[in-house]
PyMOL commands that place a pseudoatom at each C-alpha (Angstrom):
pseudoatom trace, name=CA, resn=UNK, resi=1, chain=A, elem=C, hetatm=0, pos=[99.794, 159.327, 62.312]
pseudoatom trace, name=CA, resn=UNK, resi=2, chain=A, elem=C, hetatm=0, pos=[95.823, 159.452, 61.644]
pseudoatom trace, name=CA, resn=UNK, resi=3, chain=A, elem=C, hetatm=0, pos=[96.987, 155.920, 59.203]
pseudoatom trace, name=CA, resn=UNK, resi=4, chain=A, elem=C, hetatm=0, pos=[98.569, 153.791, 61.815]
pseudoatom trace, name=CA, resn=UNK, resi=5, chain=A, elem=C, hetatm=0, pos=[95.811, 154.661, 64.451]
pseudoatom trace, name=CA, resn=UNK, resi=6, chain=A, elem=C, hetatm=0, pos=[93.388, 153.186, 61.736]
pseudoatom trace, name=CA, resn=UNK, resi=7, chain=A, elem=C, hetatm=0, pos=[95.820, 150.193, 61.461]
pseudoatom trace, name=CA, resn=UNK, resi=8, chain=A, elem=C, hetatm=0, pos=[95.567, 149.319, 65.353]
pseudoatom trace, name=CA, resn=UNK, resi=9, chain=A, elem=C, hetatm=0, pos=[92.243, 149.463, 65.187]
pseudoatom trace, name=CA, resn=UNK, resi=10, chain=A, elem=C, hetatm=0, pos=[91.577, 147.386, 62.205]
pseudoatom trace, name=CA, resn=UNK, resi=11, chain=A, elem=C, hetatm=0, pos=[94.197, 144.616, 63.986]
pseudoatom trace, name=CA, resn=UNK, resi=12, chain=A, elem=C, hetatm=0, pos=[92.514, 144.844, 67.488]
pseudoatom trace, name=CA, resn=UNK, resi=13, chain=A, elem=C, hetatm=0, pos=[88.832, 144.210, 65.522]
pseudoatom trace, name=CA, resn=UNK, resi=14, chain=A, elem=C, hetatm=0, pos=[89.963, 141.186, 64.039]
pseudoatom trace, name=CA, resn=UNK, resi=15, chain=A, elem=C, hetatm=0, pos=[91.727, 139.675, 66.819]
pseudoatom trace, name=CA, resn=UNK, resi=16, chain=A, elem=C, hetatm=0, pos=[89.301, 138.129, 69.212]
pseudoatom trace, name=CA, resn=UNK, resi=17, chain=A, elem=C, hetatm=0, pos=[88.986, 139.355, 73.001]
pseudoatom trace, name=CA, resn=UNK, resi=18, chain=A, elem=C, hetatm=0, pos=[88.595, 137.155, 76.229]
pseudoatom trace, name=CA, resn=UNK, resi=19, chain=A, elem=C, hetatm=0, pos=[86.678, 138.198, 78.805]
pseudoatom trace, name=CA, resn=UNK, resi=20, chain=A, elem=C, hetatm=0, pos=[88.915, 140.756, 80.456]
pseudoatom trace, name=CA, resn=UNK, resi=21, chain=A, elem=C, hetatm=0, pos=[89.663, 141.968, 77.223]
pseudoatom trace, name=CA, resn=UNK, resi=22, chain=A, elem=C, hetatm=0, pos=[93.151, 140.362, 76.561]
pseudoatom trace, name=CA, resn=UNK, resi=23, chain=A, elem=C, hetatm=0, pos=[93.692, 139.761, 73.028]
pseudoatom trace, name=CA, resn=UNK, resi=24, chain=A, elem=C, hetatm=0, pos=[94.209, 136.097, 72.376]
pseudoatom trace, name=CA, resn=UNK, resi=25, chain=A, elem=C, hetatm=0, pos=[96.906, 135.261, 69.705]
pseudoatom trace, name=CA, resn=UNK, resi=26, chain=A, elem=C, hetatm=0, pos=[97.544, 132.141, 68.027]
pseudoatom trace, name=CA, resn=UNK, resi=27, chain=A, elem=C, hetatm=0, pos=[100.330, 131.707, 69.595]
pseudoatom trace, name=CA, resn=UNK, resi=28, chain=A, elem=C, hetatm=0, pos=[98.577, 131.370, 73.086]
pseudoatom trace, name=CA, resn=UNK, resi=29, chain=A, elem=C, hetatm=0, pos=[95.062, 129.679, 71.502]
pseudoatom trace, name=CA, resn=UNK, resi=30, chain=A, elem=C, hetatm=0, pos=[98.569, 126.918, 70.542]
pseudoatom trace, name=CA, resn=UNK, resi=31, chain=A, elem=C, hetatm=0, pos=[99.536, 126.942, 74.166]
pseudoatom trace, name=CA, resn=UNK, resi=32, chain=A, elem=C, hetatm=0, pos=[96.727, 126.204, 75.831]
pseudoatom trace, name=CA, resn=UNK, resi=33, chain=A, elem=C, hetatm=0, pos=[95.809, 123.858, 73.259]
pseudoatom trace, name=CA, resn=UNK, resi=34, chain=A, elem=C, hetatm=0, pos=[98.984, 122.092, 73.777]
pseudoatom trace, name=CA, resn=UNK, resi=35, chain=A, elem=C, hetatm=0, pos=[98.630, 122.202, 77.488]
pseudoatom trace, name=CA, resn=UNK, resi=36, chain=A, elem=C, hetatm=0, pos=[95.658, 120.317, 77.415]
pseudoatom trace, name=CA, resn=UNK, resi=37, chain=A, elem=C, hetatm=0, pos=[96.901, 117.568, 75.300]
pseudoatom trace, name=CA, resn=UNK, resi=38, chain=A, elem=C, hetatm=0, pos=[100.002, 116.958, 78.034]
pseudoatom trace, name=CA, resn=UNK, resi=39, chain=A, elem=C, hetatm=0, pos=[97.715, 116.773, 80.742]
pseudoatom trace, name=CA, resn=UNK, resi=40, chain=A, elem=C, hetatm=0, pos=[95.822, 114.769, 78.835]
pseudoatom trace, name=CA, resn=UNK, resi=41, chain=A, elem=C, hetatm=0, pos=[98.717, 112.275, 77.789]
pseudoatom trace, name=CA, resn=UNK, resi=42, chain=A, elem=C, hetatm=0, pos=[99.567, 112.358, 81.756]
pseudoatom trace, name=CA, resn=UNK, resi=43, chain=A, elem=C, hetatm=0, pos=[96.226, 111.117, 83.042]
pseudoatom trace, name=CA, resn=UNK, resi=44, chain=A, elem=C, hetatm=0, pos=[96.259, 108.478, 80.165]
pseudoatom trace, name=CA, resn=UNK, resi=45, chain=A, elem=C, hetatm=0, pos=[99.889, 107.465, 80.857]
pseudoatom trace, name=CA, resn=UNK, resi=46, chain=A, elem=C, hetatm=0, pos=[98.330, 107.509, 84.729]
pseudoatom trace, name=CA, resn=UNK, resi=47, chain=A, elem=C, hetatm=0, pos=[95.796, 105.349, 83.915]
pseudoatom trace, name=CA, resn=UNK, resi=48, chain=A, elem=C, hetatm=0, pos=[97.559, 102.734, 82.014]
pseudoatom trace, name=CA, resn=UNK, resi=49, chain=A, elem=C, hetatm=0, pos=[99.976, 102.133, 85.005]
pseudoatom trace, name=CA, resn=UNK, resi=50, chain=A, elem=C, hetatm=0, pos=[97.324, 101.962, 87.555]
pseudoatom trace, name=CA, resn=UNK, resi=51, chain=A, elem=C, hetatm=0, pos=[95.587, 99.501, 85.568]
pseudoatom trace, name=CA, resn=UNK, resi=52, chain=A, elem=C, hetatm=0, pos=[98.699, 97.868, 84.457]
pseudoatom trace, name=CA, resn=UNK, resi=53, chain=A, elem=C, hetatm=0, pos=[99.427, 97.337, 88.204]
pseudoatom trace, name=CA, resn=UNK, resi=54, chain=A, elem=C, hetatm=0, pos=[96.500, 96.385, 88.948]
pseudoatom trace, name=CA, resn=UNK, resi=55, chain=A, elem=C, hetatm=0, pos=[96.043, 93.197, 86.167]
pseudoatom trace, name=CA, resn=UNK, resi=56, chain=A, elem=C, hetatm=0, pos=[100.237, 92.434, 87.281]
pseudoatom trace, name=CA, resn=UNK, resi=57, chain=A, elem=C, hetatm=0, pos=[98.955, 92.106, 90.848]
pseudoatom trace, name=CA, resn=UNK, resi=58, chain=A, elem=C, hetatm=0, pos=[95.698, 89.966, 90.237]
pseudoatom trace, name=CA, resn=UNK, resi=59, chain=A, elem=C, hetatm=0, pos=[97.868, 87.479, 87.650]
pseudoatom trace, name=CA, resn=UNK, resi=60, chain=A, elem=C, hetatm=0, pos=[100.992, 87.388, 90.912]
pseudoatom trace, name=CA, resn=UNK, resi=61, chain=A, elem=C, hetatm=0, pos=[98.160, 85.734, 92.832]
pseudoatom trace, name=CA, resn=UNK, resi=62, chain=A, elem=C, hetatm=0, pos=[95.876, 84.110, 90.779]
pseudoatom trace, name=CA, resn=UNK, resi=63, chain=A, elem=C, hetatm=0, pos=[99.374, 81.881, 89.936]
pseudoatom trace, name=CA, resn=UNK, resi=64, chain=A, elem=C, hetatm=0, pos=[100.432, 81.723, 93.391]
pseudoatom trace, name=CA, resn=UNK, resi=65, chain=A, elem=C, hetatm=0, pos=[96.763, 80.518, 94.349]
pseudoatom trace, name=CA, resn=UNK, resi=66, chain=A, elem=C, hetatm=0, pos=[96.905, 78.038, 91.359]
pseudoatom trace, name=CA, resn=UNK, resi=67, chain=A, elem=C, hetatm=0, pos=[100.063, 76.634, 92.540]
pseudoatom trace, name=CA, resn=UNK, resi=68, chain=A, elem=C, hetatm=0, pos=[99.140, 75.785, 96.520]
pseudoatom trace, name=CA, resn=UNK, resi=69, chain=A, elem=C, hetatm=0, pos=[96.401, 74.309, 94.749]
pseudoatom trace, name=CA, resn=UNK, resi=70, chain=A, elem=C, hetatm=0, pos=[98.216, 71.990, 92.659]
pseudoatom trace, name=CA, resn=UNK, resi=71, chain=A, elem=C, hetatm=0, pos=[100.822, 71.567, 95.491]
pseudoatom trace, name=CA, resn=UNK, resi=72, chain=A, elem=C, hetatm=0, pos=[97.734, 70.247, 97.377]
pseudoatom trace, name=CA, resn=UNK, resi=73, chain=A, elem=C, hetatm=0, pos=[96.742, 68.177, 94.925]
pseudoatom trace, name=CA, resn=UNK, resi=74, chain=A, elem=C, hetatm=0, pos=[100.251, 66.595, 94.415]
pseudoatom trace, name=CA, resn=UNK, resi=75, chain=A, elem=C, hetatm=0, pos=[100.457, 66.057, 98.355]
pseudoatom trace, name=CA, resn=UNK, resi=76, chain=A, elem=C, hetatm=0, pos=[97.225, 64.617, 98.349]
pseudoatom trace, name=CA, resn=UNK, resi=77, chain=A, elem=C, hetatm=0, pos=[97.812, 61.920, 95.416]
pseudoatom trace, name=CA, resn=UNK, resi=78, chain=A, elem=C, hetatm=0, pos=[101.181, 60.949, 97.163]
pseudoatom trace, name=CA, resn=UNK, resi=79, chain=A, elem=C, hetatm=0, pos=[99.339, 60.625, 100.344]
pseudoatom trace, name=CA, resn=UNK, resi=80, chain=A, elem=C, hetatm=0, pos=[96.649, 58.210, 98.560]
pseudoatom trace, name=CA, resn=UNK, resi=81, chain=A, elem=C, hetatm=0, pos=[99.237, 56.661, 97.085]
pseudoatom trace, name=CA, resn=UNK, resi=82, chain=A, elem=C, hetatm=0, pos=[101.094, 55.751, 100.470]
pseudoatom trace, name=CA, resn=UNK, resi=83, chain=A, elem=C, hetatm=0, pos=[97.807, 54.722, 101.897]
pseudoatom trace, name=CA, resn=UNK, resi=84, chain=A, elem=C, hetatm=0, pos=[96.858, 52.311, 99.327]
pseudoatom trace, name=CA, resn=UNK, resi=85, chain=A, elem=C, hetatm=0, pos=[99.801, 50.855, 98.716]
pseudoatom trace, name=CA, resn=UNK, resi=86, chain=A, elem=C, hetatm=0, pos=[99.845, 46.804, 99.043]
pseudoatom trace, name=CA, resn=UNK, resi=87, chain=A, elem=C, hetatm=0, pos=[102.408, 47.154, 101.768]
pseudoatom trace, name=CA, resn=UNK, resi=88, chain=A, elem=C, hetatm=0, pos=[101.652, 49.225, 104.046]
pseudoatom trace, name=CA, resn=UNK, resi=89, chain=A, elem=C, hetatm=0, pos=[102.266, 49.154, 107.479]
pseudoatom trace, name=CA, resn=UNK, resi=90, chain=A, elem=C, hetatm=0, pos=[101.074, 51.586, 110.649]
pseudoatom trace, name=CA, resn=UNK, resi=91, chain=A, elem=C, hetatm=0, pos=[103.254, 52.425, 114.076]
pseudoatom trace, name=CA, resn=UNK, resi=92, chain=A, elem=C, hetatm=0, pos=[101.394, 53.849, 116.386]
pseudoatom trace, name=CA, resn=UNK, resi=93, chain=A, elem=C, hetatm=0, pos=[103.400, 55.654, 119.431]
pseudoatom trace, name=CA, resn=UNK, resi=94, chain=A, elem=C, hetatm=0, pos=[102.058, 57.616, 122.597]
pseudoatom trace, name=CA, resn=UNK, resi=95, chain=A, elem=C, hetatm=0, pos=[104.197, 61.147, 122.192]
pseudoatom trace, name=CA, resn=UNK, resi=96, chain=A, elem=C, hetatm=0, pos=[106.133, 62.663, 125.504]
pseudoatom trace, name=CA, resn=UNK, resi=97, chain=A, elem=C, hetatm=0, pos=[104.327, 65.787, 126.605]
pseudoatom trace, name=CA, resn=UNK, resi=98, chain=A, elem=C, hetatm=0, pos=[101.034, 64.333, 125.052]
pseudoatom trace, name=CA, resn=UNK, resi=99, chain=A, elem=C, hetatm=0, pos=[99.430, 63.723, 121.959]
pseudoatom trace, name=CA, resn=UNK, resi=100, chain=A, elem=C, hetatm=0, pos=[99.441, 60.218, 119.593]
pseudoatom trace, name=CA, resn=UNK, resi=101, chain=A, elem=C, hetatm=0, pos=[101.731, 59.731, 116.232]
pseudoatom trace, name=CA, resn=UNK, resi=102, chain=A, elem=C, hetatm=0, pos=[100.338, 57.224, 113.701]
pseudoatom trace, name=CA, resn=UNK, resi=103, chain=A, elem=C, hetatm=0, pos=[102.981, 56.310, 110.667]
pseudoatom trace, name=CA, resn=UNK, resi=104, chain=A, elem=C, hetatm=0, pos=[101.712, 54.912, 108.164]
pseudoatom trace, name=CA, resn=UNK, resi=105, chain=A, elem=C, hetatm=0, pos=[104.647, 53.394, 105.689]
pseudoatom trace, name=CA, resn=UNK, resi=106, chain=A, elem=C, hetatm=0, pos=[105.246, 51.847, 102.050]
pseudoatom trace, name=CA, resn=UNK, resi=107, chain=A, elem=C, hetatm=0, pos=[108.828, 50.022, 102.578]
pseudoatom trace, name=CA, resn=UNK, resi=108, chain=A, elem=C, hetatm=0, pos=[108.457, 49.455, 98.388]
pseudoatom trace, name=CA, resn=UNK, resi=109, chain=A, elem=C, hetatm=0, pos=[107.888, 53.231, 98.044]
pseudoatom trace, name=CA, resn=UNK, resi=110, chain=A, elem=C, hetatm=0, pos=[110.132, 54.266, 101.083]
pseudoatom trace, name=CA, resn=UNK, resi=111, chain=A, elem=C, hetatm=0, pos=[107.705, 56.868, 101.881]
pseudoatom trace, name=CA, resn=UNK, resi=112, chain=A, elem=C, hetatm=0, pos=[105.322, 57.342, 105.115]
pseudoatom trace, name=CA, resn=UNK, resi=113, chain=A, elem=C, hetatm=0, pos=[102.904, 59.709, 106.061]
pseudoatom trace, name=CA, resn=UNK, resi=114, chain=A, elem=C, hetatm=0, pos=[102.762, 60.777, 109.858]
pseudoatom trace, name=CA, resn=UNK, resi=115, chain=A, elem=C, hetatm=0, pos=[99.849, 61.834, 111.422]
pseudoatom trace, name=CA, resn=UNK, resi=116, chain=A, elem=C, hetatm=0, pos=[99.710, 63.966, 114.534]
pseudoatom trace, name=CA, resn=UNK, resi=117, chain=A, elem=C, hetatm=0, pos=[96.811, 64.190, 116.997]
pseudoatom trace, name=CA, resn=UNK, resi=118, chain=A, elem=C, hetatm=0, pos=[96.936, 65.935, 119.857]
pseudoatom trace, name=CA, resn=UNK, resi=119, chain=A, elem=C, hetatm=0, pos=[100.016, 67.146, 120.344]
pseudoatom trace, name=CA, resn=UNK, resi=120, chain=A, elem=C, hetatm=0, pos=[100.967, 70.798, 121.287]
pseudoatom trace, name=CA, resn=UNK, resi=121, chain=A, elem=C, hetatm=0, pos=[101.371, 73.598, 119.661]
pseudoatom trace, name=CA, resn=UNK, resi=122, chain=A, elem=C, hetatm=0, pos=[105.186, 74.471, 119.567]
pseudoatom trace, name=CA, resn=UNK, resi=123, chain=A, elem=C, hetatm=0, pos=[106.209, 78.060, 120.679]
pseudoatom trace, name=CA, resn=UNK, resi=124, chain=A, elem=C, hetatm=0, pos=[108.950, 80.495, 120.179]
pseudoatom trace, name=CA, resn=UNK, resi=125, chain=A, elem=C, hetatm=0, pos=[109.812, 79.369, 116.656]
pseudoatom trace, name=CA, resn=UNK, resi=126, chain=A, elem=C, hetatm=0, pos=[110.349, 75.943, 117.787]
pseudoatom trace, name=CA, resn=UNK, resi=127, chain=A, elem=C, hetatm=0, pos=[109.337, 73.362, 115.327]
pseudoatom trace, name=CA, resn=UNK, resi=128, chain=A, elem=C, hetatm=0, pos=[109.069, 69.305, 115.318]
pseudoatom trace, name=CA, resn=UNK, resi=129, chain=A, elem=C, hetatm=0, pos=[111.383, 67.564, 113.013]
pseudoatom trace, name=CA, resn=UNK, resi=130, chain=A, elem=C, hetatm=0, pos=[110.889, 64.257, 112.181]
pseudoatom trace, name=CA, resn=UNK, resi=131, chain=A, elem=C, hetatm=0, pos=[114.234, 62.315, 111.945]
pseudoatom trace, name=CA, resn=UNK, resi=132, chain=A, elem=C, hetatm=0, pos=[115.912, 58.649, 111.091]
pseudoatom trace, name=CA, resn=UNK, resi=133, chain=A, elem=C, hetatm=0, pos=[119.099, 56.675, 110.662]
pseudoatom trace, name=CA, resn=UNK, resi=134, chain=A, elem=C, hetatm=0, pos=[121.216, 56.416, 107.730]
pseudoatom trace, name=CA, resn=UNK, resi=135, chain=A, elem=C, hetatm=0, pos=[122.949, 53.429, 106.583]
pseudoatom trace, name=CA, resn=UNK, resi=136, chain=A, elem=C, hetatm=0, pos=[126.082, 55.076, 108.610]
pseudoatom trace, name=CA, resn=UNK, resi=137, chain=A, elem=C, hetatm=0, pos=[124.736, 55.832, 111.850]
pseudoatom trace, name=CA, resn=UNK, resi=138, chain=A, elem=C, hetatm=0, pos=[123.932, 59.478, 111.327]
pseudoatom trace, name=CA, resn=UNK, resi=139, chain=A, elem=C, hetatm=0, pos=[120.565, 61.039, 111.813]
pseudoatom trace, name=CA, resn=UNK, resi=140, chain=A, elem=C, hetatm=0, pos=[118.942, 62.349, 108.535]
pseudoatom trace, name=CA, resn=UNK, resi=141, chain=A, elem=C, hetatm=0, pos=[116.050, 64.990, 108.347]
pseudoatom trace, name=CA, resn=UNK, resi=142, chain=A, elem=C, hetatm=0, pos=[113.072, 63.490, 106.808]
pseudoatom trace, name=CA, resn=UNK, resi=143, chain=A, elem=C, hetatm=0, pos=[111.103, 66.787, 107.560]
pseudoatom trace, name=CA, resn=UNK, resi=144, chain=A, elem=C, hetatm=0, pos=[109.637, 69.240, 109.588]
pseudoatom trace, name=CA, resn=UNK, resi=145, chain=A, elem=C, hetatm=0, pos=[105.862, 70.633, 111.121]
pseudoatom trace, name=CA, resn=UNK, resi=146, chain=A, elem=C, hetatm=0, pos=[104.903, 72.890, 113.258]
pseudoatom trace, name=CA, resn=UNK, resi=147, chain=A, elem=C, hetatm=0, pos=[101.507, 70.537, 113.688]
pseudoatom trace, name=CA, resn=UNK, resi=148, chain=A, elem=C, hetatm=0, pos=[99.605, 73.875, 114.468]
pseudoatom trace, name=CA, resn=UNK, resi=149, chain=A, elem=C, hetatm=0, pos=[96.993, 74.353, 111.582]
pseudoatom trace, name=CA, resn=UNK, resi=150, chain=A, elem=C, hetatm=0, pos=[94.714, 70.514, 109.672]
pseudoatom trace, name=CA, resn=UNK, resi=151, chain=A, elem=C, hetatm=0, pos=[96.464, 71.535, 106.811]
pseudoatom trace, name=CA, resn=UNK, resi=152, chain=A, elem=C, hetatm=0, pos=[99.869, 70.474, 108.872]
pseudoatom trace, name=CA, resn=UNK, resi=153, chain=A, elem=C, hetatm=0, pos=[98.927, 67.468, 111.041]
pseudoatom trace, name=CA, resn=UNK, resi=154, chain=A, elem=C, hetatm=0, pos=[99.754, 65.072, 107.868]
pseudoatom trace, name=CA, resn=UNK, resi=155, chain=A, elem=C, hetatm=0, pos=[103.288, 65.072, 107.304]
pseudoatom trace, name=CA, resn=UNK, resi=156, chain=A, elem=C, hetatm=0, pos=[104.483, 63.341, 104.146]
pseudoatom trace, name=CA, resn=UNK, resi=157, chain=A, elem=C, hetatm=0, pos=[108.116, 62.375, 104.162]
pseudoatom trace, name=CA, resn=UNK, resi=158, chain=A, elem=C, hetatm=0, pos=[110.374, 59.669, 102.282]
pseudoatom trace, name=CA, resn=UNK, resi=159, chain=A, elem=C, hetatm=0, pos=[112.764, 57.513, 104.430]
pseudoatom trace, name=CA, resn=UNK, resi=160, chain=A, elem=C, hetatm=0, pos=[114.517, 54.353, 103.775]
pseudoatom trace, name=CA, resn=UNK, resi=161, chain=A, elem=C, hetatm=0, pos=[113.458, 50.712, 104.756]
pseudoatom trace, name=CA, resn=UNK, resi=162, chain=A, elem=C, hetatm=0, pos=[113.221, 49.591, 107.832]
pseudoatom trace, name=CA, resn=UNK, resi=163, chain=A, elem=C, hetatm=0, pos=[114.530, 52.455, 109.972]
pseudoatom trace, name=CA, resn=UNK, resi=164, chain=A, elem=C, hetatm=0, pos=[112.989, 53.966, 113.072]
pseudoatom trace, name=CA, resn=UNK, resi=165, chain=A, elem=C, hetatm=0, pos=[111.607, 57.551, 112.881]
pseudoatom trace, name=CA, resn=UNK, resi=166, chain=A, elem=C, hetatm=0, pos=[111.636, 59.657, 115.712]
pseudoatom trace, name=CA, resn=UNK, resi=167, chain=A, elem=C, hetatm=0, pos=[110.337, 62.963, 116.213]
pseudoatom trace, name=CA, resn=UNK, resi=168, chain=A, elem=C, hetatm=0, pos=[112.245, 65.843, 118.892]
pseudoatom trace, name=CA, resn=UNK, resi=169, chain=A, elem=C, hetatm=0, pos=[111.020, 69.654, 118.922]
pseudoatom trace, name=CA, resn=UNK, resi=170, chain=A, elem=C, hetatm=0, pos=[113.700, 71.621, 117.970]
pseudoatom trace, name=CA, resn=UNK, resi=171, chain=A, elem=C, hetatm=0, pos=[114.559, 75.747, 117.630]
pseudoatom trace, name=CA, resn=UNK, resi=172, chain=A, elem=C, hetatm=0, pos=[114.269, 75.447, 114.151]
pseudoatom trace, name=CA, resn=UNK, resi=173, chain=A, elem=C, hetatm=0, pos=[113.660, 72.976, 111.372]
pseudoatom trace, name=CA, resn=UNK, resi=174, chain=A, elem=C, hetatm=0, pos=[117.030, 73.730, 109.921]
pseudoatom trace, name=CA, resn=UNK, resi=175, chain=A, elem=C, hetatm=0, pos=[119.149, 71.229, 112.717]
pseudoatom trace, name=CA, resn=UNK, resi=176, chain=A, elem=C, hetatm=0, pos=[121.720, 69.463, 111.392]
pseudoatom trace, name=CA, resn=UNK, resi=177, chain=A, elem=C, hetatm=0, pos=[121.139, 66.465, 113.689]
pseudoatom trace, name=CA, resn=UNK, resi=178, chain=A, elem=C, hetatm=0, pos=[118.312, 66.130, 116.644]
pseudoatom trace, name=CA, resn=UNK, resi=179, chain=A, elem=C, hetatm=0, pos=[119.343, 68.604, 120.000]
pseudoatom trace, name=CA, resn=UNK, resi=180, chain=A, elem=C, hetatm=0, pos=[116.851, 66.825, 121.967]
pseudoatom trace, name=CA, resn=UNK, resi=181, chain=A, elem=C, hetatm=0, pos=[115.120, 63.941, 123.623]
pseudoatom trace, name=CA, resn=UNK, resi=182, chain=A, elem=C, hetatm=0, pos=[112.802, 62.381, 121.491]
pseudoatom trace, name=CA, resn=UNK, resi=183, chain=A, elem=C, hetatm=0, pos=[109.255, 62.954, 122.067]
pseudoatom trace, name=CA, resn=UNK, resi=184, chain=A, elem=C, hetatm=0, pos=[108.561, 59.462, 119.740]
pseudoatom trace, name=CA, resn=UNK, resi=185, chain=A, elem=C, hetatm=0, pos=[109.788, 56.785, 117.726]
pseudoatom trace, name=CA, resn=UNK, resi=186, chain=A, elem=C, hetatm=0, pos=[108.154, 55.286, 115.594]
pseudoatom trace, name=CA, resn=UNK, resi=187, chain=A, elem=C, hetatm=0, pos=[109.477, 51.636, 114.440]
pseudoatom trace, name=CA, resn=UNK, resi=188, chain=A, elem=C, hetatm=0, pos=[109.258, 51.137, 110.372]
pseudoatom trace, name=CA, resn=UNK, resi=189, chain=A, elem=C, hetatm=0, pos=[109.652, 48.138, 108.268]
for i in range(1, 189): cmd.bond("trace and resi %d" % i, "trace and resi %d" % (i + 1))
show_as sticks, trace
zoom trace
């Protein structure tokens, strides 16, 4: 008996004590070794989707901005285009409700741009959609504004020769033919 008491103690000396005089085995020293590397790996795992996120989000919009900018551009070279071409002509008609709408149209390129000034702001989701004849008869959509921000008082819109353009306010710019009076028309060609 006096042997194995001098065995326990030799065992508890060389096994190291924490502070409230637990003896720490390997086997825990392991543990909490390998619970620090998981939260570890956690917070780095964290971090990379946060960032990750982060550099997804700022690329979604540094594309989107780069595209309304060369949208811009485009709209603006097709406008220049219209505007300088050799024959161009200009209609000029006083709008129901007020306000004035200038076209100004390339028969050759069978496009015009239409210029608002003045004219109201459309309300409960109404919009103003810009119409003309077919060959058959029908009314065609050439396009739609709102005319309630610079950016859309120049509509840009391609239509055949020598039709007349008219422009009615409408619930949405998805009609299938004008509901409405016309507010102008606009002779072209």
């Amino acid at each position: 008996m006096v042997e194995e008491e001098q065995q326990e103690q030799v065992s508890v000396e060389q096994t190291p004590l924490k502070a409230d005089g637990e003896a720490v085995t390997g086997a825990a020293r392991w543990r909490a070794f390998a619970e620090r590397q998981a939260r570890a790996f956690h917070v780095l795992a964290l971090t990379c989707i946060v960032f990750g996120a982060a550099a997804a989000a700022f690329a979604w919009t540094t594309i989107r901005v780069h595209d309304r900018q060369a949208a811009a551009e485009n709209k603006e070279r097709d406008v220049a285009q219209v505007l300088a071409a050799a024959d161009v002509e200009s209609a000029r008609e006083q709008a129901v409700g007020g306000g004035i709408v200038t076209a100004h149209y390339s028969p050759a390129l069978g496009r015009a741009v239409v210029v608002e000034h003045g004219m109201h702001t459309p309300t409960g989701g109404r919009t103003y959609v810009l119409w003309y004849l077919d060959g058959s008869g029908a009314f065609r959509s050439a396009g739609s504004s709102r005319f309630d921000h610079p950016v859309n008082d120049l509509v840009l819109v391609s239509v055949p020769a020598t039709t007349r353009l008219q422009i009615t306010l409408e619930s949405s710019g998805k009609a299938a033919h004008p509901t409405t009076p016309p507010l102008a028309v606009l002779p072209l060609g």
